[in-house]
N, C-alpha and C positions, 0 to 999 in steps of 0.2 A: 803796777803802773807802767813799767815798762812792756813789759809783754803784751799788751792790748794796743801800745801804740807800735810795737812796729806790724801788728797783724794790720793796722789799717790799710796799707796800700794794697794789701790779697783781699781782703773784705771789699776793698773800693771798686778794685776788678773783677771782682767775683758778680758783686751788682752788675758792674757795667754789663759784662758776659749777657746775666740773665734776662736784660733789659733790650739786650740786643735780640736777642731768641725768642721773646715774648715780641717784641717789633716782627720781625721774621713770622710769626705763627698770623699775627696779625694780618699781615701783608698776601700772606696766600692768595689768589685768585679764586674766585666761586667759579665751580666748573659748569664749561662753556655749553646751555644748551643745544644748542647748534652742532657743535662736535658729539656730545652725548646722542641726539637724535641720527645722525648721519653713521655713528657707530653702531645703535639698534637694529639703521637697518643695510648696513653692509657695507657701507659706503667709506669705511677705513681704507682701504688700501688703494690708493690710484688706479691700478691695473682694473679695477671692478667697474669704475666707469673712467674710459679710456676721456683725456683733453680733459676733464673736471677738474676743479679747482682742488685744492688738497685741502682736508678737514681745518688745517690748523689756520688758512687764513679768514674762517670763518670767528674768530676771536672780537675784531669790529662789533658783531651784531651784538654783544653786550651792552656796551656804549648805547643802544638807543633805546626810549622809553617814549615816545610820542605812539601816533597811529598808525605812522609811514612806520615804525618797528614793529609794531602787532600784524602790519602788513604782512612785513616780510617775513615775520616767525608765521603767521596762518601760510605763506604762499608756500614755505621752505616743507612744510607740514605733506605736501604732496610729491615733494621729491621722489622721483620711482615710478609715480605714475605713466602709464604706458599712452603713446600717442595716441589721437583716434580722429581721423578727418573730423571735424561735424561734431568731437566732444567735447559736452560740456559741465561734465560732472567727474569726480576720480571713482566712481561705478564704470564711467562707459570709458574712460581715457579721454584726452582734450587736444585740442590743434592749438596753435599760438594763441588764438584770439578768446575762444573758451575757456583759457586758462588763466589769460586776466583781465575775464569776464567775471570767471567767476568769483575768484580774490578780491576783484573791486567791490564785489556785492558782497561778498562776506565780511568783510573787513570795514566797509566805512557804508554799507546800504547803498550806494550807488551801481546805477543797473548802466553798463558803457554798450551801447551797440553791436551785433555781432560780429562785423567784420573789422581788422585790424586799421583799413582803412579810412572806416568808418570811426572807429575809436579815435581815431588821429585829428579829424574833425566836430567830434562831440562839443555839443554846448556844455559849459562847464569845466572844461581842458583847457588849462593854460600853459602855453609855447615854452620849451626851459632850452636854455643855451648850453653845451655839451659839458664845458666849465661850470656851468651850477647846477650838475645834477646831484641829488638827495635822496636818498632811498623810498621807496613808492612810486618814483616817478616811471609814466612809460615810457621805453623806448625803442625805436622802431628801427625797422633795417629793409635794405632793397635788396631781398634773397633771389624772387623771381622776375627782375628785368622793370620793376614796376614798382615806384616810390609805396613807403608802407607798407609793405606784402606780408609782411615779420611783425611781430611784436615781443617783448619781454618785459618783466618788470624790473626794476632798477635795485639792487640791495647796498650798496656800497662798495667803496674801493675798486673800483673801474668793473665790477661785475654785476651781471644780471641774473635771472631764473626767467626759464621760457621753456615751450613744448615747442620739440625741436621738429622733426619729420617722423614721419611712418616710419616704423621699427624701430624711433627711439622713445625715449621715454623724460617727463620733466627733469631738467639737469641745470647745473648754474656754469657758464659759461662766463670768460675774461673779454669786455666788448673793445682793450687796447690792442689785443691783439690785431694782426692787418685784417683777415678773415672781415671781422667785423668792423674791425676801424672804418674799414673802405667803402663798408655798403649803411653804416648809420647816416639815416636820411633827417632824424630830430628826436626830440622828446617831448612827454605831457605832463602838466600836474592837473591831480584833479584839483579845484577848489575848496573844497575843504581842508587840503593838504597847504596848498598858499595861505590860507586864513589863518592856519595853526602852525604855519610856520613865521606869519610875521614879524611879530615882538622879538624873536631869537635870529633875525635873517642875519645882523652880522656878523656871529658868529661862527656859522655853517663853512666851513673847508670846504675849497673845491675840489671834484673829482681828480686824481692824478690821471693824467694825457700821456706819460711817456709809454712807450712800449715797449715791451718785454723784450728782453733780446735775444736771452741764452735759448729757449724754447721755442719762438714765436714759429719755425719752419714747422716742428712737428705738430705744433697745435693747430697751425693752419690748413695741413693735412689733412688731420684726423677728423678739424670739423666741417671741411669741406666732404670727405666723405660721406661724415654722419648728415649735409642736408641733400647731396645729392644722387 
């Protein structure tokens, strides 16, 4: 009788231990496809594509399960592809506007215009305020002197995915940086994306606005290089 009751207090901890460790095992994170995909194709190590975002803040893209998420997993799906004035398939390489041309048609069947400017004024886009962007939405930038010129798609956490210039290739880009901060002229949803977004609108966090500080000289550098 004795012996059994003073093992209870190592018995008691012994559970708790294991109860902690099964919590723990529990708790793991399902590995992130997004990082998985940008690891298959080389895109681990910063140096490999110079100003790109680093694999690990691709973690977000878990979190989302609507269409604007099937978006951005189809859009991220061509990362790598190589620019091409005039393209609009990842056979021939894409310009800005080809490339979410063609993610809008794949992703939700909607055919958007071919020019970037033109998309900006499509029936069926509706206007977002820089504060309530959502992942899927467009948004645009004044690269060449001339409201619109640019486009990208919106994936979250103040980043985009776009086809950047000749000799680069599709890459996801931070739009708080000043580079960009300075030349976003708006954004779009499509409507089907407002529709499906209703019923959860107040939910939705807004885009963070601050800008980077440690990095921001050299990424504005690098990406002004890479469009001009």
């Amino acid at each position: 009788m004795d012996r059994p009751a003073r093992l209870r207090p190592l018995l008691a901890a012994l559970a708790a231990g294991l109860a902690l460790a099964a919590a723990g095992v529990q708790a793991a994170p399902e590995a992130d496809p997004i990082a998985k995909l940008l690891a298959e194709r080389g895109y681990g190590e910063p140096d490999t594509v110079p100003a790109a975002v680093p694999p690990s803040e691709y973690a977000f893209v878990r979190t989302m399960r609507d269409k604007a998420s099937e978006m951005v997993l189809g859009a991220m799906n061509f990362l790598g592809v190589p620019y091409r004035r005039g393209g609009n398939s990842a056979e021939q390489g894409f310009d800005c506007s080809g490339f979410t041309r063609h993610v809008f048609e794949m992703s939700l069947g909607l055919v958007l215009p071919r020019r970037a400017d033109e998309q900006a004024k499509a029936a069926g886009m509706v206007k977002v305020k820089r504060d309530e962007l959502k992942p899927g939405d467009l948004v645009f930038f004044n690269t060449l002197k001339r409201t619109f010129s640019h486009v990208g798609i919106y994936i979250g956490e103040g980043k985009f995915i776009h086809a950047p210039r000749t000799g680069g290739e599709v890459r996801v880009e931070d739009m708080r940086y000043a580079y960009w901060s300075k030349r976003f002229t708006g954004a779009r949803r499509a409507q089907p994306l407002v529709d499906a977004a209703a019923p959860a609108a107040q939910s939705v966090a807004p885009a963070p606005a601050a800008t980077p500080a440690v990095t921001a000289a050299v990424q504005d550098a690098e990406t002004f290089r890479m469009l001009h």
